[in-house]
N, C-alpha and C positions, 0 to 999 in steps of 0.2 A: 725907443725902449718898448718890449715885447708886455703887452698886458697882461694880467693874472691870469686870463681866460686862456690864452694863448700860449701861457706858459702852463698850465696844467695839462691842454689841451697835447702839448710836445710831451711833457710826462706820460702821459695815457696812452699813449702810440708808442710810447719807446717802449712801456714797460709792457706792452700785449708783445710787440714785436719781438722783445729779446723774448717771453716766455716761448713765444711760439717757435723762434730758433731752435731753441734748446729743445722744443718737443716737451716741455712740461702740460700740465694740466693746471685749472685753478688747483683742487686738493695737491698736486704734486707742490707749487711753489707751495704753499700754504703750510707742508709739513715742513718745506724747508728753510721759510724765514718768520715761523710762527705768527703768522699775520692771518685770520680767515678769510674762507674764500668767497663771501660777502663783500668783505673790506677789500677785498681786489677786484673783484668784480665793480662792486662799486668806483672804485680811483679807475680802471681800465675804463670805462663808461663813461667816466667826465661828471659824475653822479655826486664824488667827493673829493675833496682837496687833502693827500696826505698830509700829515705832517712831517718833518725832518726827522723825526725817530722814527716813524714808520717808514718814511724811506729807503734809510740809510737800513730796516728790515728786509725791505723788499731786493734791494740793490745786493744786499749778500746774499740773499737768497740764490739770485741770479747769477752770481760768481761777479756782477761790477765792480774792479778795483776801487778802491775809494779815489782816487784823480780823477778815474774816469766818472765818477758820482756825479764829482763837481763840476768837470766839462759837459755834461749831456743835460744837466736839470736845467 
């Protein structure tokens, strides 16, 4: 079983990677899943641990289906 670190650690790379796919900027997600771009910066860094609400922010931000939420976290 994958530890906390390690599971954040996949959060934070997935969530730079898809931003960066898409060509957003921190302020671009930022307007579009109301999260600041602190608070992403911070989760993208490995700096903080989101929470399920924040995520599940960031994850529409990003256009991630909700299945796909739960397959990737």
């Amino acid at each position: 079983m994958p530890t906390d670190d390690a599971i954040e650690g996949r959060i934070a790379a997935n969530l730079r990677r898809r931003r960066e796919e898409l060509g957003l900027s921190l302020a671009q997600l930022a307007a579009r899943s109301g999260v600041s771009k602190a608070m992403i910066a911070k989760v993208e860094s490995g700096l903080s641990s989101p929470t399920a609400g924040l995520l599940g922010r960031l994850c529409a931000g990003l256009g991630v289906p909700a299945l796909r939420r739960r397959d990737r976290a």
